[in-house]
C-alpha positions as CSV (number, residue, x, y, z in Angstrom):
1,X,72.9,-74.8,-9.2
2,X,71.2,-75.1,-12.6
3,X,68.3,-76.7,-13.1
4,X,69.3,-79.4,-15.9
5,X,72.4,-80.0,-13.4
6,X,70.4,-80.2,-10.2
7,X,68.0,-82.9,-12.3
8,X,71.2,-84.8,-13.2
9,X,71.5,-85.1,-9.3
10,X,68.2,-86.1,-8.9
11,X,67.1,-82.7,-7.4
12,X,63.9,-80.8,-8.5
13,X,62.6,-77.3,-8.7
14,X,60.1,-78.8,-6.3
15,X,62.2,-80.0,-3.2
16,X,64.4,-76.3,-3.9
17,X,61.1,-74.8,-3.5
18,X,60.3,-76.6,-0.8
19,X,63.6,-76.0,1.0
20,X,63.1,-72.4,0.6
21,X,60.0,-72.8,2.3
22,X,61.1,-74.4,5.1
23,X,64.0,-72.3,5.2
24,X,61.5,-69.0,5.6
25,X,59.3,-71.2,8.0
26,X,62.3,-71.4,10.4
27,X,63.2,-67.6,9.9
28,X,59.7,-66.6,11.4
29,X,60.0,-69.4,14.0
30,X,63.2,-68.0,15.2
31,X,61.9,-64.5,15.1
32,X,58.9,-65.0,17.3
33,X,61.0,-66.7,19.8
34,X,63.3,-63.6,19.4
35,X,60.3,-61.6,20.4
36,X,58.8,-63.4,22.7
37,X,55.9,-63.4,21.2
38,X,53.7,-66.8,20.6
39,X,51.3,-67.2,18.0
40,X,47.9,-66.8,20.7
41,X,49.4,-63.3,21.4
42,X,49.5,-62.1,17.9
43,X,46.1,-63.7,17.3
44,X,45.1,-61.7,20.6
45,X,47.1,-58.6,19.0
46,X,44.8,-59.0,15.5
47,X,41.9,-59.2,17.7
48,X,42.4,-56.3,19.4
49,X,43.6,-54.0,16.6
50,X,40.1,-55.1,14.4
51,X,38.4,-54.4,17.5
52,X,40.1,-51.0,17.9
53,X,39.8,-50.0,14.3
54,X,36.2,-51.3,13.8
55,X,35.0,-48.4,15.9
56,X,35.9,-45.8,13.5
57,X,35.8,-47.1,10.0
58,X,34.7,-50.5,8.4
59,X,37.4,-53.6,8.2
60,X,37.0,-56.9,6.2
61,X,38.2,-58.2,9.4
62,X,39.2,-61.8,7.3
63,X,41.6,-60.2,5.2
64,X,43.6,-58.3,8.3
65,X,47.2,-59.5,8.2
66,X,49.1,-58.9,11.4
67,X,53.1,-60.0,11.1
68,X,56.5,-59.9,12.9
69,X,58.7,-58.7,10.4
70,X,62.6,-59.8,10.7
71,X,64.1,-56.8,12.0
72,X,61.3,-57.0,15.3
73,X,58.8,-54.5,13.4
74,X,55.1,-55.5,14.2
75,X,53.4,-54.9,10.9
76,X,49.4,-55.3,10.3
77,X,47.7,-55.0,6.8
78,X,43.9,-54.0,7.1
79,X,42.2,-53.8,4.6
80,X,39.2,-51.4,4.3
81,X,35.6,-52.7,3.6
82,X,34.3,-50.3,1.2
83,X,30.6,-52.4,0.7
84,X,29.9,-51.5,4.3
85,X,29.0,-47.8,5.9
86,X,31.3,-46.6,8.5
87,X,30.1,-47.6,11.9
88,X,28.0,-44.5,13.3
89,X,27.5,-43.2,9.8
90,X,30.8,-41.9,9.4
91,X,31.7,-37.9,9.9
């Protein structure tokens, strides 16, 4: 729906946002049931993988994304701290 026609109906680009958002929200919801998989294992998952990780080179363990894709796919983002030496000095 346009914009100047969805104002006209007393709809925003806010609440079609919004309901996008929800909409996504709901997706992910449905996808960790799917999986079996509540939100205190992936936490535990994240914690392990830092953990894991950690050991060998250094992680900016705030910015570590771990995710259940749509299609089942555990996917984790983990980003490097470069401002830190590699535990043990490295190889």
């Amino acid at each position: 729906m346009s914009r100047w026609l969805g104002r006209l109906r007393g709809r925003s680009a806010d609440h079609e946002r919004s309901g996008a958002v929800a909409r996504e929200r709901l997706k992910l919801v449905l996808e960790y049931d799917r999986a079996q998989i509540t939100s205190a294992q992936l936490d535990e998952i994240r914690a392990e993988i830092i953990d894991s990780i950690s050991r060998h080179v250094s992680v900016n363990r705030a910015d570590v994304r771990v995710t259940l894709e749509r299609d089942g796919r555990l996917v984790a983002e983990i980003p490097l701290d470069s401002a830190r030496p590699a535990p043990g000095g490295g190889r």
